[in-house]
PDB file of N, H, CA, C and O in Angstrom:
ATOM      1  N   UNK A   1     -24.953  -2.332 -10.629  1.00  0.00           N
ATOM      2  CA  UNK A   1     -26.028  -2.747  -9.748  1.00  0.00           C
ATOM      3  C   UNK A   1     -27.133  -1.696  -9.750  1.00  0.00           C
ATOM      4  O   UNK A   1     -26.798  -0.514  -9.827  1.00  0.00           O
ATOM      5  N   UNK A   2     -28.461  -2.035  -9.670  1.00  0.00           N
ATOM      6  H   UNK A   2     -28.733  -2.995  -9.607  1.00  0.00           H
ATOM      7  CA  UNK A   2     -29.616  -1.135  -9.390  1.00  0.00           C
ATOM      8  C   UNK A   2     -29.055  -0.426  -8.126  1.00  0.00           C
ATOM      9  O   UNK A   2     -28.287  -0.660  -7.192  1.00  0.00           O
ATOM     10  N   UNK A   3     -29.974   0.718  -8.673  1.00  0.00           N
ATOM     11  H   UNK A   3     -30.598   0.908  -9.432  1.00  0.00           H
ATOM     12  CA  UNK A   3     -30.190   1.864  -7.430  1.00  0.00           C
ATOM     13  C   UNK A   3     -31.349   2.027  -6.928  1.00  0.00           C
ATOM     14  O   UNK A   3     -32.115   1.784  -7.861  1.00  0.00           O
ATOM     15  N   UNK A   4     -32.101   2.356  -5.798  1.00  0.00           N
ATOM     16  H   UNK A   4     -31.479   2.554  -5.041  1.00  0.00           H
ATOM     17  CA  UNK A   4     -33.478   2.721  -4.931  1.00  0.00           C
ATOM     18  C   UNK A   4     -33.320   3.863  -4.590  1.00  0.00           C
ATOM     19  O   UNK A   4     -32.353   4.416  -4.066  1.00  0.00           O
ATOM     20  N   UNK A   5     -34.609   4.350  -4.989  1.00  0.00           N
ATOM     21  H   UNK A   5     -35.395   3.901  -5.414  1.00  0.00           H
ATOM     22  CA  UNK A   5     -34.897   5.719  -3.860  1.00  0.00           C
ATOM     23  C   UNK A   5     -35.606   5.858  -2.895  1.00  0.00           C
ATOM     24  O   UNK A   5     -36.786   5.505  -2.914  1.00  0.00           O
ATOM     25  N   UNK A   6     -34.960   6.470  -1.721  1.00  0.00           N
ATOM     26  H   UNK A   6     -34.002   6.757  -1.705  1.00  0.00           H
ATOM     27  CA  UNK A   6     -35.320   6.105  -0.351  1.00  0.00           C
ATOM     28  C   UNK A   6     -35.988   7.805  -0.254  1.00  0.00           C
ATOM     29  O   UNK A   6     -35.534   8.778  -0.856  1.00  0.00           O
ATOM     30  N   UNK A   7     -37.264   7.783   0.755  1.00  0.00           N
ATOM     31  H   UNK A   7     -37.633   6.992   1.244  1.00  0.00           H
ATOM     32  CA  UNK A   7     -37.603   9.600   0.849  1.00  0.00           C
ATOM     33  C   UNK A   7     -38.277   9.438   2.142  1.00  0.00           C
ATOM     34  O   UNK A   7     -39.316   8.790   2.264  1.00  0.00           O
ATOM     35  N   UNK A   8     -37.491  10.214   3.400  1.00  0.00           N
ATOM     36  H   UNK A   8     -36.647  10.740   3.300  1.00  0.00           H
ATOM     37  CA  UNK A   8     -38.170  10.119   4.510  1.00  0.00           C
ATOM     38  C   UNK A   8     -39.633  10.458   4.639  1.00  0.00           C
ATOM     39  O   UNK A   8     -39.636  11.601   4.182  1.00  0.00           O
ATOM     40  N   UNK A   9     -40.812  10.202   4.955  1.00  0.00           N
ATOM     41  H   UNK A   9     -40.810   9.274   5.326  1.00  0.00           H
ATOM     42  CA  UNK A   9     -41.848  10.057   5.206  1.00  0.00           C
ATOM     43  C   UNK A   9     -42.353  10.654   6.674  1.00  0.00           C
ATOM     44  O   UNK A   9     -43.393  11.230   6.991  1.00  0.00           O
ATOM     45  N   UNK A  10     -41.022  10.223   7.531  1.00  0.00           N
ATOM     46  H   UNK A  10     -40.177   9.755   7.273  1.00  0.00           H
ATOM     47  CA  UNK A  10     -42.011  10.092   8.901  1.00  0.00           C
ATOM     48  C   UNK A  10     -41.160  10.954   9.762  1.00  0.00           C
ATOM     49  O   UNK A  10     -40.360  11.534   9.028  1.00  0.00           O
ATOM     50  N   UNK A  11     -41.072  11.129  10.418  1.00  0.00           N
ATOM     51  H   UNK A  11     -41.722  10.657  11.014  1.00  0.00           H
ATOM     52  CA  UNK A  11     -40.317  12.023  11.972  1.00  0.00           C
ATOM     53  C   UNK A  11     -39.466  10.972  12.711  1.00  0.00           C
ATOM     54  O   UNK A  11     -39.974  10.000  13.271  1.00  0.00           O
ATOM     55  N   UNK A  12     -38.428  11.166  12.687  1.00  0.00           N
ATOM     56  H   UNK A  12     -38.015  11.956  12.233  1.00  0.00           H
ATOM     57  CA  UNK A  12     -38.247  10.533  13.796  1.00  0.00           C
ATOM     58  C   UNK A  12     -38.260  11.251  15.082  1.00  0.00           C
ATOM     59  O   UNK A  12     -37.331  10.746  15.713  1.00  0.00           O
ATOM     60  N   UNK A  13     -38.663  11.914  15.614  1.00  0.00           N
ATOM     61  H   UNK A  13     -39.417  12.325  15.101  1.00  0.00           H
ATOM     62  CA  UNK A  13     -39.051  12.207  16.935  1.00  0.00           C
ATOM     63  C   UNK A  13     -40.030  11.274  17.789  1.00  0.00           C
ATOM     64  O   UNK A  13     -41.102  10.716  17.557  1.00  0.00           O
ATOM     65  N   UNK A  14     -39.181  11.364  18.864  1.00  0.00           N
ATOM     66  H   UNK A  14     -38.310  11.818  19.052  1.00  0.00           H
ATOM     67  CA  UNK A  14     -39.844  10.469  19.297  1.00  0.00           C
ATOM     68  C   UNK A  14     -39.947   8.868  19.187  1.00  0.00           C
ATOM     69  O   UNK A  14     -40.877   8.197  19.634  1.00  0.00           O
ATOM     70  N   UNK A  15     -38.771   8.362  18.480  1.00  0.00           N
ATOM     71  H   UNK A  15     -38.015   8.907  18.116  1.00  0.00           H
ATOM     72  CA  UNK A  15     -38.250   7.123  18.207  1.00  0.00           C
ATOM     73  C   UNK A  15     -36.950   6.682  18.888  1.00  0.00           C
ATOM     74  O   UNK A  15     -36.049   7.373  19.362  1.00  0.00           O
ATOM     75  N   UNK A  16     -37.089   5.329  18.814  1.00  0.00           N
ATOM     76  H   UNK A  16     -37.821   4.767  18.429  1.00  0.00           H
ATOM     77  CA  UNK A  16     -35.519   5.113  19.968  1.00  0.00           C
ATOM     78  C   UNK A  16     -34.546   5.467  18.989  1.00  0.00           C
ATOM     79  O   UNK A  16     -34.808   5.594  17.793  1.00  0.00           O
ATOM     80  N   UNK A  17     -33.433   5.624  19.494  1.00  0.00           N
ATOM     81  H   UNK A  17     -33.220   5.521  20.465  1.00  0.00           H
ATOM     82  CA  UNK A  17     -32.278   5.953  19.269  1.00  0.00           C
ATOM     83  C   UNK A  17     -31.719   5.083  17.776  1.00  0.00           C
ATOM     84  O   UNK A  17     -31.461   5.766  16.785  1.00  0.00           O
ATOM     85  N   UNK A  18     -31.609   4.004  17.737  1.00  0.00           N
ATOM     86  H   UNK A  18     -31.818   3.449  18.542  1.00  0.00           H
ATOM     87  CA  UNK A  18     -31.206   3.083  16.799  1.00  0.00           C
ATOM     88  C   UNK A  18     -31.723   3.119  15.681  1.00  0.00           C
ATOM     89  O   UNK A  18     -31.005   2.848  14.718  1.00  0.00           O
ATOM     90  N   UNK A  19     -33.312   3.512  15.441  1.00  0.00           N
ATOM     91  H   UNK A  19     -33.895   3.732  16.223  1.00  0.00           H
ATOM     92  CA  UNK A  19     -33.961   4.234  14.517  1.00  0.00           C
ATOM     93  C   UNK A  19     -33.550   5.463  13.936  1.00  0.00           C
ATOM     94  O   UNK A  19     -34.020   5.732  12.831  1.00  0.00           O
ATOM     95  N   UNK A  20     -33.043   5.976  14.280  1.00  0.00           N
ATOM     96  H   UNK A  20     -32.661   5.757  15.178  1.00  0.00           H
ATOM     97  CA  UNK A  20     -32.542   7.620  14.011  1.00  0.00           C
ATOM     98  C   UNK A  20     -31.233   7.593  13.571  1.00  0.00           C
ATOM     99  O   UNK A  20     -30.891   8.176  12.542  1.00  0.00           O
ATOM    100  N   UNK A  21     -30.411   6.911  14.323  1.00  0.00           N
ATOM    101  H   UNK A  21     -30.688   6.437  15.159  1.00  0.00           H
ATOM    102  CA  UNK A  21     -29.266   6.453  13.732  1.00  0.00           C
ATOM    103  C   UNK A  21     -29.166   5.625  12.224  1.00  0.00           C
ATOM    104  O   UNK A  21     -28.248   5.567  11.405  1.00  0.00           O
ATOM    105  N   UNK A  22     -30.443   5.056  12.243  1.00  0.00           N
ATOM    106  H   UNK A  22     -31.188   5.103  12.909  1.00  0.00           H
ATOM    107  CA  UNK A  22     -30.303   4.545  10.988  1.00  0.00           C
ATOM    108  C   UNK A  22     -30.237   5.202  10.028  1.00  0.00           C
ATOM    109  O   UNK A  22     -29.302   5.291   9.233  1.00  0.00           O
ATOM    110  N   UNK A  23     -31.903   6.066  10.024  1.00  0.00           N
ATOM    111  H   UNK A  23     -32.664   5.993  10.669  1.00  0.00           H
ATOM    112  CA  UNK A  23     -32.067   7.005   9.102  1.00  0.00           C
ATOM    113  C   UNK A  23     -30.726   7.858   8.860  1.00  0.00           C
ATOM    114  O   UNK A  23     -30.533   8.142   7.678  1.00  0.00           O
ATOM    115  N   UNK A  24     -29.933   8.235   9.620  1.00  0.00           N
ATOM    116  H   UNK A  24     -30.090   8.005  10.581  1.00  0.00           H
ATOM    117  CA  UNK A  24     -28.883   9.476   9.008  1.00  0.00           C
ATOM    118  C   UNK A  24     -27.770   8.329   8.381  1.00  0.00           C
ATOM    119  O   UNK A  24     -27.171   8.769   7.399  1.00  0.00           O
ATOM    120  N   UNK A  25     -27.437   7.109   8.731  1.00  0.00           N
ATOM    121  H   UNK A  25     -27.923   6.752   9.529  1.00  0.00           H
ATOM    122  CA  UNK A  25     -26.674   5.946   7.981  1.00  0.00           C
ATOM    123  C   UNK A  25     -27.174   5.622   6.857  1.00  0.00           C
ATOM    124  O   UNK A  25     -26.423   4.965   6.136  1.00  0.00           O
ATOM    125  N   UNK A  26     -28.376   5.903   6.387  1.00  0.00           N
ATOM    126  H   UNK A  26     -28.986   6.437   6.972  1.00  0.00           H
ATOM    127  CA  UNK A  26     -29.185   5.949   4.930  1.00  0.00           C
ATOM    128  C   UNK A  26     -29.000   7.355   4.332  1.00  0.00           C
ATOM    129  O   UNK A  26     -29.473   7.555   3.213  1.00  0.00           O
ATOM    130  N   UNK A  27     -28.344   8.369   4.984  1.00  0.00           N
ATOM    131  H   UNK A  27     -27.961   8.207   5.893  1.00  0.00           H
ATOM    132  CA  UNK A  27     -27.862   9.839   4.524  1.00  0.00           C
ATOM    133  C   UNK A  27     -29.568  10.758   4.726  1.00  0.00           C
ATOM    134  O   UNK A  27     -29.767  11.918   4.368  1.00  0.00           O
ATOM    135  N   UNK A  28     -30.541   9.880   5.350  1.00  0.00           N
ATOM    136  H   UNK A  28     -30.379   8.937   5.641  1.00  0.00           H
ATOM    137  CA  UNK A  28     -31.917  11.002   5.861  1.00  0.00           C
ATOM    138  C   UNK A  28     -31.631  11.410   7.044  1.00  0.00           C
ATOM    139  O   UNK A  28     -31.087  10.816   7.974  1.00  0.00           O
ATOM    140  N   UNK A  29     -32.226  12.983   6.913  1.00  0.00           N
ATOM    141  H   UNK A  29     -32.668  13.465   6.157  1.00  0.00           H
ATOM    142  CA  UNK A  29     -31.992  13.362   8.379  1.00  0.00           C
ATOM    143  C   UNK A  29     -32.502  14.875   8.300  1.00  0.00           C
ATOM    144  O   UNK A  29     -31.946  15.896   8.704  1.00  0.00           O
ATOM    145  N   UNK A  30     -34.112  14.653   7.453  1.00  0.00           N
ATOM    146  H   UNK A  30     -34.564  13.824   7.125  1.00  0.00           H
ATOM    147  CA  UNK A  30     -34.922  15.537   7.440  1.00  0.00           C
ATOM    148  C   UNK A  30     -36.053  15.155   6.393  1.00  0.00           C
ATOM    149  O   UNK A  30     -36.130  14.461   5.379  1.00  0.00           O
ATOM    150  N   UNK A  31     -36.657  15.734   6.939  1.00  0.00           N
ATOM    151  H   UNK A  31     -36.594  16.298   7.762  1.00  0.00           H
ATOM    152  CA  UNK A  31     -38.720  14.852   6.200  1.00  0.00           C
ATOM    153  C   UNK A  31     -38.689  15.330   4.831  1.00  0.00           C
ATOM    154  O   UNK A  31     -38.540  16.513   4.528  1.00  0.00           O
ATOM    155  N   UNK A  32     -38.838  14.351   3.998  1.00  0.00           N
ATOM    156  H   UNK A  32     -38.959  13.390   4.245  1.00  0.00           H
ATOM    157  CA  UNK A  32     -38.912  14.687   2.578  1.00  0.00           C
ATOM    158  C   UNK A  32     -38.132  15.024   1.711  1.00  0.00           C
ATOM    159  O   UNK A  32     -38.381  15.703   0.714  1.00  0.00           O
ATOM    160  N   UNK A  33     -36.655  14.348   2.195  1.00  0.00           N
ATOM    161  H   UNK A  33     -36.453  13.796   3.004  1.00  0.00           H
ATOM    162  CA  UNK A  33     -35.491  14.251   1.625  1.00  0.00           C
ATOM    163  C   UNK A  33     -35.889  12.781   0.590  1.00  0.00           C
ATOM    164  O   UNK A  33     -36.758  11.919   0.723  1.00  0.00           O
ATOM    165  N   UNK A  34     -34.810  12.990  -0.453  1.00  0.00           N
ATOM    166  H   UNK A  34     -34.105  13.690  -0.560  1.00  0.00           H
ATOM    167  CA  UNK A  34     -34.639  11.369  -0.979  1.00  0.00           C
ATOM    168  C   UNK A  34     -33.396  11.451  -1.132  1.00  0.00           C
ATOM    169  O   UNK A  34     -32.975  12.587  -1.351  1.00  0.00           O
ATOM    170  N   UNK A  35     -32.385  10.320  -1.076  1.00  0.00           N
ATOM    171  H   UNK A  35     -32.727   9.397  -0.899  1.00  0.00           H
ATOM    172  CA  UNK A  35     -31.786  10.091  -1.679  1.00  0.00           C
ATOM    173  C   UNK A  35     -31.555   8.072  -2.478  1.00  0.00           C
ATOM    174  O   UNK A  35     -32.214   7.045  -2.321  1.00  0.00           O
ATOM    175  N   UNK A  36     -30.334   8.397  -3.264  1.00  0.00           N
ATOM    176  H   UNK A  36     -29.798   9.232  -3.391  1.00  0.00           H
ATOM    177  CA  UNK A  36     -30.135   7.119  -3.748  1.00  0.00           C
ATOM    178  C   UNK A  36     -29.532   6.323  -3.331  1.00  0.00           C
ATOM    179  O   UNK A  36     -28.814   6.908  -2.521  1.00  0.00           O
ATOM    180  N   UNK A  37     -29.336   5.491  -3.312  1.00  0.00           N
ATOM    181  H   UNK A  37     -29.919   5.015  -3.970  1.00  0.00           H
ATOM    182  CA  UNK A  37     -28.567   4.235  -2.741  1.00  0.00           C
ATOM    183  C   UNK A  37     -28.478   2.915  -4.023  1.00  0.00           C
ATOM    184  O   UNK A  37     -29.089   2.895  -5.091  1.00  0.00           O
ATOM    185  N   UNK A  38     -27.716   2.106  -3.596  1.00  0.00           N
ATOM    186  H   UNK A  38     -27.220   2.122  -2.728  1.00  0.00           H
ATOM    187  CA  UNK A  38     -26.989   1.350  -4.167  1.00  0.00           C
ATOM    188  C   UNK A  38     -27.948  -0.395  -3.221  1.00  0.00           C
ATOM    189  O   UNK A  38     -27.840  -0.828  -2.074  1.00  0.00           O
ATOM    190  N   UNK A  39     -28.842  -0.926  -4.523  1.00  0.00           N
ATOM    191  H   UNK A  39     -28.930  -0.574  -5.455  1.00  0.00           H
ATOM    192  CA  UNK A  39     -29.521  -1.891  -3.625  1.00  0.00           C
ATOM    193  C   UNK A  39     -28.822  -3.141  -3.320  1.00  0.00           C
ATOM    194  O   UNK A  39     -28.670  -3.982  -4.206  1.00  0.00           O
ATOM    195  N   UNK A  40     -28.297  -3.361  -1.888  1.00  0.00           N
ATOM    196  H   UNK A  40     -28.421  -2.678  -1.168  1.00  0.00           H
ATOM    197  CA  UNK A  40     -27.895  -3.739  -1.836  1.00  0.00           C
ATOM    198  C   UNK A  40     -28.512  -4.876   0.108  1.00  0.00           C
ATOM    199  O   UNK A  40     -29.423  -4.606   0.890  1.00  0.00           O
ATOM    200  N   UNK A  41     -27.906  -5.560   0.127  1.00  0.00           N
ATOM    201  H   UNK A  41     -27.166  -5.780  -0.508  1.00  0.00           H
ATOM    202  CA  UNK A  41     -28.836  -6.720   1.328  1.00  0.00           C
ATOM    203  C   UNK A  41     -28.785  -5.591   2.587  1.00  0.00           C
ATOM    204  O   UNK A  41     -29.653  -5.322   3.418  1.00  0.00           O
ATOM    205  N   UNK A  42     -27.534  -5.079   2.416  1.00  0.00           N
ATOM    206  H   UNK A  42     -26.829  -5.297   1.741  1.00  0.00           H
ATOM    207  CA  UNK A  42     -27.443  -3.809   4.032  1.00  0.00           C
ATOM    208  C   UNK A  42     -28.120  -2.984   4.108  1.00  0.00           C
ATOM    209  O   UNK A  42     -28.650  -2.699   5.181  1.00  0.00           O
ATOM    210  N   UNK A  43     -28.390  -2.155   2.733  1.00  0.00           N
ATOM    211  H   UNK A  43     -27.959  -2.386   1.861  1.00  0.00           H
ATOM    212  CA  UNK A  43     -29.321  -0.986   2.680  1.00  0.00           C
ATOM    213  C   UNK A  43     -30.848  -1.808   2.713  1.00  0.00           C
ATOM    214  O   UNK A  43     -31.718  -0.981   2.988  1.00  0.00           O
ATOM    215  N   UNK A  44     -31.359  -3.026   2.538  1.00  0.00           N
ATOM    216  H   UNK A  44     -30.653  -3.698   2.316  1.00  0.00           H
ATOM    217  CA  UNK A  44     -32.828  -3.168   2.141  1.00  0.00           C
ATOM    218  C   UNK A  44     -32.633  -3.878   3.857  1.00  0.00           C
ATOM    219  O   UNK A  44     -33.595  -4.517   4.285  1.00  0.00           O
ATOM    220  N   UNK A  45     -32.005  -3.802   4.311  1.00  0.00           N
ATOM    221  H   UNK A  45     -31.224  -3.283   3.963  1.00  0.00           H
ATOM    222  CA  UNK A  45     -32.177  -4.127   5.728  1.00  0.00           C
ATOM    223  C   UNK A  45     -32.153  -2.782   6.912  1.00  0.00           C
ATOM    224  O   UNK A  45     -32.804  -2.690   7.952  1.00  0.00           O
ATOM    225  N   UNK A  46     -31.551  -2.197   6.555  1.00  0.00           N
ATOM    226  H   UNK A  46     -31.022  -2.272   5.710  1.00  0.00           H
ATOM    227  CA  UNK A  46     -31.641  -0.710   7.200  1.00  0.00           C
ATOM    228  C   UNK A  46     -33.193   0.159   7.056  1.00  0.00           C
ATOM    229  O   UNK A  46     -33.727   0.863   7.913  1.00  0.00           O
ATOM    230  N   UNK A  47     -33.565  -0.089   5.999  1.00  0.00           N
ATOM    231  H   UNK A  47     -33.132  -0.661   5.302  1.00  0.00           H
ATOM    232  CA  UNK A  47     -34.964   0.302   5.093  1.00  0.00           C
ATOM    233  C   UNK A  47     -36.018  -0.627   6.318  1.00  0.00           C
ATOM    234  O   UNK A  47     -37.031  -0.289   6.931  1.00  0.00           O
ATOM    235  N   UNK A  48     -35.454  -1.528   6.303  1.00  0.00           N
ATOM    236  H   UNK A  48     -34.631  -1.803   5.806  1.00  0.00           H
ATOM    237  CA  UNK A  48     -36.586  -2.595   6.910  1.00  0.00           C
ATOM    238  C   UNK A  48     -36.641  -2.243   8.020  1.00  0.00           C
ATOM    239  O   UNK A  48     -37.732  -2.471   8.541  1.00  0.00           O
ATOM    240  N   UNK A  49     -35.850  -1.725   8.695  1.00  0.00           N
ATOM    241  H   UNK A  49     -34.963  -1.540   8.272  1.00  0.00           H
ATOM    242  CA  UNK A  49     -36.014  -1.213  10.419  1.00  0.00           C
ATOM    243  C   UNK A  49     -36.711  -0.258  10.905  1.00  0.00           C
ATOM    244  O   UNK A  49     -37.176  -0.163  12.041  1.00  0.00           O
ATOM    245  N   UNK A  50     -36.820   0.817   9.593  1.00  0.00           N
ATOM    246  H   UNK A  50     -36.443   0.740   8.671  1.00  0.00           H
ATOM    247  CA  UNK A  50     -37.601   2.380   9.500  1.00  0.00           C
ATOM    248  C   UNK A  50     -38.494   2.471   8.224  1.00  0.00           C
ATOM    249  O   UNK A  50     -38.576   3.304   7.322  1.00  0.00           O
ATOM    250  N   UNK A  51     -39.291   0.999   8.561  1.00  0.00           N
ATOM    251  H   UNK A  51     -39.224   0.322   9.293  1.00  0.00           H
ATOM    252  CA  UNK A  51     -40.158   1.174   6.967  1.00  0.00           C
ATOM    253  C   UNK A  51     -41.451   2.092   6.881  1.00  0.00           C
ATOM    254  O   UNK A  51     -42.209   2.587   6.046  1.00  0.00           O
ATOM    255  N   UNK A  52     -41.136   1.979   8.956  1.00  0.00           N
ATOM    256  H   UNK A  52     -40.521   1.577   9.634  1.00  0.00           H
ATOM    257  CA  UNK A  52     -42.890   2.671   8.984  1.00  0.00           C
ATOM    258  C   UNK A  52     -42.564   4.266   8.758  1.00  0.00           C
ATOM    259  O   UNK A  52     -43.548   5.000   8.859  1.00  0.00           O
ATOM    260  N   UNK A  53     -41.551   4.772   8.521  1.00  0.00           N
ATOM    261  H   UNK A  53     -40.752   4.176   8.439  1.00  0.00           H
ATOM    262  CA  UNK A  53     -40.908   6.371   8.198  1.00  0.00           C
ATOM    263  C   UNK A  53     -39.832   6.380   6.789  1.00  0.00           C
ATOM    264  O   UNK A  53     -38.789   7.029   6.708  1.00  0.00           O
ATOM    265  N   UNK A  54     -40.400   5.489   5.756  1.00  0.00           N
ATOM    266  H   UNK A  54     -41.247   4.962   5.822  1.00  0.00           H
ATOM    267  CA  UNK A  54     -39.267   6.060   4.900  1.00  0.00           C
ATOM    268  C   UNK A  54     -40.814   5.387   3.457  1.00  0.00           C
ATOM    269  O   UNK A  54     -41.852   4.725   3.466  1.00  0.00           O
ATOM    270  N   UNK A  55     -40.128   5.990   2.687  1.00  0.00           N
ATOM    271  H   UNK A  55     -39.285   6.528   2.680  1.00  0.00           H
ATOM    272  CA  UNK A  55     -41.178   5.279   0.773  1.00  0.00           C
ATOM    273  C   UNK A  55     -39.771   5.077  -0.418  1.00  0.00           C
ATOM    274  O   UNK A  55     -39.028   5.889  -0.969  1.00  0.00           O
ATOM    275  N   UNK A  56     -39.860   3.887  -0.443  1.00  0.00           N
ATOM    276  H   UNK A  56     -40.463   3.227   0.005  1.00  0.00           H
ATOM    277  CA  UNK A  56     -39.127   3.129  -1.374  1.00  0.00           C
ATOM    278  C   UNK A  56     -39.444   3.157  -3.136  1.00  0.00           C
ATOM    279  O   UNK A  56     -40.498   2.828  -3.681  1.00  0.00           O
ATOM    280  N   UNK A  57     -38.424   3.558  -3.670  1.00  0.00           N
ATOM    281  H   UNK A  57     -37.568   3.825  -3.227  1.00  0.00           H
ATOM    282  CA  UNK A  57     -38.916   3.205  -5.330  1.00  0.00           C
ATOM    283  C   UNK A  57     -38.164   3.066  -5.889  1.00  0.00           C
ATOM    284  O   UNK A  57     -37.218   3.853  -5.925  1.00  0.00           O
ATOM    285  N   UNK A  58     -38.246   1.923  -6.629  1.00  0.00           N
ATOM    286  H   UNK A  58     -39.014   1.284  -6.599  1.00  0.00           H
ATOM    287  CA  UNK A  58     -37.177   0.886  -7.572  1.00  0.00           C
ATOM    288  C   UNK A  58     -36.961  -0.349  -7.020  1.00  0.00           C
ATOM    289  O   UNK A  58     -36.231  -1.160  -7.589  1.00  0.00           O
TER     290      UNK A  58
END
């Protein structure tokens, strides 16, 4: 299966809780990290919750 690269963008400070939780369930949990992931419907839905703090490629 394809892989995506996910690279935090934004802060979460200052975001509710469920947001933040996401990001570290995507393995971010500091600005200008990337990592890879496995594209898959859970991860492009997790992405979708924190799109306005993360940059997608692939």
């Amino acid at each position: 299966m394809a892989t995506i690269r996910i690279t935090q963008t934004g802060s979460p400070i200052r975001r509710e809780k469920r947001q933040r939780a996401t990001l570290v369930g995507l393995g971010l949990n500091k600005m200008h990290r990337t990592v890879e992931r496995e594209d898959t419907p859970e991860v492009r839905g997790a992405i979708r919750k924190v799109q306005h703090m993360v940059e997608v490629e692939g």
